[in-house]
C-alpha positions in Angstrom: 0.0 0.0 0.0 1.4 3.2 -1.0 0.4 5.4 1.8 1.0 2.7 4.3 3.6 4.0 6.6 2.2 7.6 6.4 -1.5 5.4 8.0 0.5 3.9 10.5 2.3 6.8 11.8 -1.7 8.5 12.0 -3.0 5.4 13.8 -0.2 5.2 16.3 -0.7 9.2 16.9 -4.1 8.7 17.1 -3.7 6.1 19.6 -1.4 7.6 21.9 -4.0 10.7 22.1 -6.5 8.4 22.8 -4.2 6.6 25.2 -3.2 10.4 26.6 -7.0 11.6 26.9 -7.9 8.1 28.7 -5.1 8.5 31.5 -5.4 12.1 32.2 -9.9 11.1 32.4 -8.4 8.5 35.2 -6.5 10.4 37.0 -9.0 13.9 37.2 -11.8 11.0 38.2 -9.4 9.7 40.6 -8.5 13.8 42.2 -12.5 14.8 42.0 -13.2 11.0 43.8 -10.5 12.1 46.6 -11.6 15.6 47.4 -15.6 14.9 47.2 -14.9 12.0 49.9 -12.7 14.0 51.7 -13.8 17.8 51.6 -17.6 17.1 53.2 -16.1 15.5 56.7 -13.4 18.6 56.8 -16.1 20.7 56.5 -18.3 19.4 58.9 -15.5 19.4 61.3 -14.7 23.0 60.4 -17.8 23.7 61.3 -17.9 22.0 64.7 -14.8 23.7 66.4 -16.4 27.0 65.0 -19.6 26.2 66.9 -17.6 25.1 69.8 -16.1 28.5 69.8 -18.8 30.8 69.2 -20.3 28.8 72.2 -17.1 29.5 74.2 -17.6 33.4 73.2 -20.4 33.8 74.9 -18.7 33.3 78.5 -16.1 35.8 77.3 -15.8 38.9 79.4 -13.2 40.7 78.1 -14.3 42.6 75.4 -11.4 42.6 73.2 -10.9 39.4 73.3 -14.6 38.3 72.3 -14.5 41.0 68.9 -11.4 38.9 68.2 -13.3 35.7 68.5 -16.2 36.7 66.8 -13.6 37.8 63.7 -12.2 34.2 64.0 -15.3 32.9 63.6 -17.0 35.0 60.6 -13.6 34.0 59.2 -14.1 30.6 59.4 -17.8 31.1 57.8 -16.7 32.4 54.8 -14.2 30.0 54.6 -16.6 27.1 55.3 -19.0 29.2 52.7 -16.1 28.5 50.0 -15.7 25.3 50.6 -19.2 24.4 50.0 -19.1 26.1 46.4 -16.1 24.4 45.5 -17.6 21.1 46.7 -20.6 21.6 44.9 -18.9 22.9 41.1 -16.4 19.7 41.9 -19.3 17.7 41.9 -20.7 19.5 38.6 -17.0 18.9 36.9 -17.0 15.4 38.0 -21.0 14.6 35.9 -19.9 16.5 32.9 -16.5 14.5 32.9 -18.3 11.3 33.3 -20.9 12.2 30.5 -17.9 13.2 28.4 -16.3 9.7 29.2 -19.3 7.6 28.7 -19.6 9.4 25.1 -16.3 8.3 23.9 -16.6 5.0 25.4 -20.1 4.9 23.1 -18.2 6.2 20.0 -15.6 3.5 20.4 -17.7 0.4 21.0 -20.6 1.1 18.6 -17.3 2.4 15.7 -17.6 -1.1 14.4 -22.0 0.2 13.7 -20.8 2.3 11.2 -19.0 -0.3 9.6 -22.0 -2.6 9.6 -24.1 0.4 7.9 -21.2 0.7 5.3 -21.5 -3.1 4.3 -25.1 -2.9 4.3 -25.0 0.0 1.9 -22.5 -1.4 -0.3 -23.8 -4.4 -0.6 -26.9 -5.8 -1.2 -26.6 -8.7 1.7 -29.2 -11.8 2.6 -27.2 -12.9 5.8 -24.7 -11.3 7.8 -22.9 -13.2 10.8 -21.5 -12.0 14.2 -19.6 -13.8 16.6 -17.8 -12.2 19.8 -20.1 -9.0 19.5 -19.2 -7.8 23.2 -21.3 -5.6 25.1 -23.0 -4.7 21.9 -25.2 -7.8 21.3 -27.7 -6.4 24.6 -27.9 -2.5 21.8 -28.0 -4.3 18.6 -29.1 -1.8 16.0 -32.3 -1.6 14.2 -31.6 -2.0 10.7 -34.7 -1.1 7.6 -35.4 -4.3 6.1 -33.6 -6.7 8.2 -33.5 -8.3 11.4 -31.7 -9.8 14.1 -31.4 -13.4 16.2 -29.2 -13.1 19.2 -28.1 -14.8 22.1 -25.5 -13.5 24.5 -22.3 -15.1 25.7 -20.7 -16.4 28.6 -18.5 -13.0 29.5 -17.9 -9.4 28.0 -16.1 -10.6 24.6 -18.9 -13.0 23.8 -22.7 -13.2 22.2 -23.3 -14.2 18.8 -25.6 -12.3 16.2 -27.6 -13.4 12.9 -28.9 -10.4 10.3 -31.3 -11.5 8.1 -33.1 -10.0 5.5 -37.0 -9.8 6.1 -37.7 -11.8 2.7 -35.9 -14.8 4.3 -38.1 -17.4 7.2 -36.6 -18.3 9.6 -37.2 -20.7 13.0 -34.6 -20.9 15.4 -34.1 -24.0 16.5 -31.2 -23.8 19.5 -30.3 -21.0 21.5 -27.3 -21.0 23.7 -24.9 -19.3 25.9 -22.9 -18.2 22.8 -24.5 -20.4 20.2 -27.1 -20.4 18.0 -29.3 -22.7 15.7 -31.6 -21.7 12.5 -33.4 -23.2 10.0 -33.3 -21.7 6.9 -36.1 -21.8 4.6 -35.0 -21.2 1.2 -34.9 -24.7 -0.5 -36.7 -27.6 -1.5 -35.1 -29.1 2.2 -34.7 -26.6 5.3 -30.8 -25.4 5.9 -29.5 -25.3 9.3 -27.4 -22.6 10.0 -25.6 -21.5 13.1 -23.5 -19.0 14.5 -21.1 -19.8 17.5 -17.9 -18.4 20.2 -15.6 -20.3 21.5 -13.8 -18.7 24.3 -9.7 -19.2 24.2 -8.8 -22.3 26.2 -12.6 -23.8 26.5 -13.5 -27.3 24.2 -15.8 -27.0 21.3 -20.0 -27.6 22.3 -19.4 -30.9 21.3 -22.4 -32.0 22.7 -24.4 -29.7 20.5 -22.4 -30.2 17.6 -23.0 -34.2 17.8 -27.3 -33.5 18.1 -26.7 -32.6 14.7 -24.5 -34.7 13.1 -27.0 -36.6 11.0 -28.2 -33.7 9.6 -26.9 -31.3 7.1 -25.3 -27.7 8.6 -23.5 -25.2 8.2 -22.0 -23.3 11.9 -20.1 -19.8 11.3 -18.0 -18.7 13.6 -15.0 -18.2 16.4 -13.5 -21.6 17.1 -10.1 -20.3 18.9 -8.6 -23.8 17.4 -5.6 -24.1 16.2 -4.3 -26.9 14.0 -1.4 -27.6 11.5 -3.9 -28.9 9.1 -5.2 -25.3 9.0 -1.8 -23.7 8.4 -1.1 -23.0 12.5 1.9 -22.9 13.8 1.2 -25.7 16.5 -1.7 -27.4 17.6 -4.2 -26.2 20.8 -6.3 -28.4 22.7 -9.9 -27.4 21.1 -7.8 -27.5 17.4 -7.5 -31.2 18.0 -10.9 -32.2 19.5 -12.2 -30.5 16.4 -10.0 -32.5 14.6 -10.7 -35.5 15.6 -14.5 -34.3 15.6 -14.3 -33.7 11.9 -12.7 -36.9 11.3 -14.7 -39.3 13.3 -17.9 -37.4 11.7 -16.8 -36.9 8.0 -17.4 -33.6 8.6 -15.5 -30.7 6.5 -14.6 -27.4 7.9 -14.1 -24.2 5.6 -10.9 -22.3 6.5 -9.1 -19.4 5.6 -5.4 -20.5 3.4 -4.0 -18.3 6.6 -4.6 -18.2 9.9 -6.7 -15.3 11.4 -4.6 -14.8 14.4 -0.9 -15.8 14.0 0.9 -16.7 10.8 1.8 -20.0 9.6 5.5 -20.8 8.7 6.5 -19.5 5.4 6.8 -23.2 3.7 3.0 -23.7 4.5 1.9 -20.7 2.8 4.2 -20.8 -0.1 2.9 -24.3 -0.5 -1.1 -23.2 -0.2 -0.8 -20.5 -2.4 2.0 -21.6 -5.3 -0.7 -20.9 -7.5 -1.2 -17.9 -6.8 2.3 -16.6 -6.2 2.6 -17.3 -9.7 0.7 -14.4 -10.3 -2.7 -16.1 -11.4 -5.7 -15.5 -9.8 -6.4 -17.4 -7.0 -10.0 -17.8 -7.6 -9.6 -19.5 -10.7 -8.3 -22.0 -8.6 -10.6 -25.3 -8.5 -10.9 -28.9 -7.3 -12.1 -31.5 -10.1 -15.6 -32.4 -7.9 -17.6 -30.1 -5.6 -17.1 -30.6 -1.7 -20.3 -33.0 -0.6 -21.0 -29.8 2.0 -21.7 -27.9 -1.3 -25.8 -27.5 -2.3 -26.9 -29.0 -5.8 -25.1 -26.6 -8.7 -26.6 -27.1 -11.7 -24.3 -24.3 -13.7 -23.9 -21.0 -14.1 -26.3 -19.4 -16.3 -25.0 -17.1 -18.9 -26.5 -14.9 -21.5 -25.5 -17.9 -24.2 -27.1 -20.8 -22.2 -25.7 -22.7 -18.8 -21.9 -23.2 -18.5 -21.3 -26.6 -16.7 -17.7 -26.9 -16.7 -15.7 -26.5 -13.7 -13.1 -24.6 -15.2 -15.3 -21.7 -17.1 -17.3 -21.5 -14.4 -14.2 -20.7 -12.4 -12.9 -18.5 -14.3 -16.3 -16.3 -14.9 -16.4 -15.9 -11.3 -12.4 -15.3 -10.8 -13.2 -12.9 -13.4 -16.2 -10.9 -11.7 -14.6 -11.0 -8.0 -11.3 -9.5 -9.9 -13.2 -6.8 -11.4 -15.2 -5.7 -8.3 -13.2 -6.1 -5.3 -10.7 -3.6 -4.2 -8.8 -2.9 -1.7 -10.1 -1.3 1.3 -9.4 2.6 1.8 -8.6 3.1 5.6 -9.5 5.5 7.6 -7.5 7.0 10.4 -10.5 8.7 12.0 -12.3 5.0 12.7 -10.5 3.2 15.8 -12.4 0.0 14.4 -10.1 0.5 11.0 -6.8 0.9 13.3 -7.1 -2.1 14.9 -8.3 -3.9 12.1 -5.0 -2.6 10.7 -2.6 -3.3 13.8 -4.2 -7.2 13.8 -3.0 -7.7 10.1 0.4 -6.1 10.8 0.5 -8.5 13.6 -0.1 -11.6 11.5 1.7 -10.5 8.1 5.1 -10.1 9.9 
């Protein structure tokens, strides 16, 4: 990218004035915190001595020495008087701060919204899925046209979210922490099709997944497995259950030719994508039979009849995708397109 260095020196600025803003918010919180516990039981003992001596006063017979009391205490009135005002505009500070903080905090977690309403505009989509929403899937946003099946997750980084299109039935069939289960109506036979979180660390709902084995599926989603099969580095414990699940099943899993999270050594992507690196398109890529997961394909129809072969058909779509697909324009001012951009700086190392 030609303007790539120039992005990242705007996204690291940006983030150390974000990072700059967010510590001086802390520590202002932290002073106004101090002084409004503080300041009211200083005052109210303030005002007990001063009681204590105007009390005292009136015994006083000397009268020099009770004028020079009674200037002690008004003293200690308006000082007390003072106090009470600053209290009170520290307290005003401290709301306006905090409805300052809870507005940026809003900007940053719904940034990835306005993402969502760029897709949508830009594309004319039947099914969009989430997985790991966060704090978001309890606010999801009301979108013309479509609508959403939820569930939440186990902790803060969980919750899984469906957008369909209102022209498309629906009936959800499961609906667990961080899982869920649809039926599709759009065929001659129902699709199931599910949307799930794994947290790092935790197994794969094998349970669930084997309630459905006999059926056909398709489950979107977050595994956290790693596995050399999928060009990982090493292996994780959920990478081989889901291994093993897949083989024990005959079940297929759809994967990326590079991990999402941490690269794969250069000899397994080198060997995934000779074809590519040989400067062909990697879309007109293809295997000589369909995958069994695949629906019936009939062909492609064309404005001279139906192509059927494997190759052409290939290549028409290679063709299209090349056409219409460019690459992304950043921009610095979304924090969701900064650390989109620091993950794949992190994994194309």
């Amino acid at each position: 990218m030609k303007h790539e260095p120039q992005i990242q020196k705007i996204a690291q600025g940006w983030e150390l004035i974000n990072l700059q803003f967010k510590t001086q918010a802390e520590a202002i919180v932290d002073i106004y915190t101090t002084l409004s516990e503080s300041l009211p039981p200083a005052i109210q003992s303030i005002q007990t001595i001063n009681h204590a001596m105007k009390e005292s006063n009136k015994f006083e017979t000397g009268e020099n020495e009770r004028q020079r009391k009674e200037l002690i205490y008004a003293t200690i009135n308006e000082t007390i008087s003072l106090l009470n005002n600053r209290l009170y505009l520290l307290a005003n500070h401290q709301q306006k701060l905090k409805t300052l903080m809870d507005k940026q905090r809003f900007i940053v977690e719904s940034a990835h919204i306005a993402d969502l309403d760029i897709l949508l505009t830009t594309y004319t989509l039947q099914i969009l899925i989430l997985t790991g929403v966060g704090s978001k899937i309890k606010q999801l946003p009301k979108i013309s046209d479509y609508y959403w099946i939820s569930q939440e997750g186990t902790n803060a980084f969980g919750g899984v979210a469906i957008l369909f299109h209102k022209t498309l039935k629906t009936k959800l069939i499961t609906q667990k922490r961080d899982f869920l289960l649809v039926e599709l109506d759009i065929l001659s036979k129902p699709i199931l099709l599910g949307a799930v979180y794994i947290l790092p660390g935790k197994s794969i709902p094998q349970d669930i997944f084997d309630t459905y084995v006999d059926k056909s599926f398709y489950i979107f989603g977050d595994y956290n497995a790693k596995h050399t099969d999928w060009f990982c580095t090493n292996n994780n414990a959920s990478g081989v259950q889901l291994r093993n699940w897949l083989d024990n099943t005959g079940r297929e899993m759809i994967y990326p030719n590079q991990p999402t999270s941490k690269r794969s050594t250069e000899e397994k992507i080198e060997k995934r994508n000779s074809f590519k690196s040989q400067g062909n398109n990697i879309w007109k890529y293809r295997h000589s039979t369909f995958h069994p997961y695949a629906p019936s394909f009939e062909g492609l129809t064309a404005n001279n009849g139906i192509i059927r072969d494997h190759q052409v058909i290939a290549d028409t779509l290679a063709n299209y995708y090349e056409k219409h697909f460019e690459t992304p324009a950043i921009d610095p001012n979304n924090i969701s397109h900064i650390d989109a951009m620091k993950e794949y700086d992190v994994f194309t190392e």
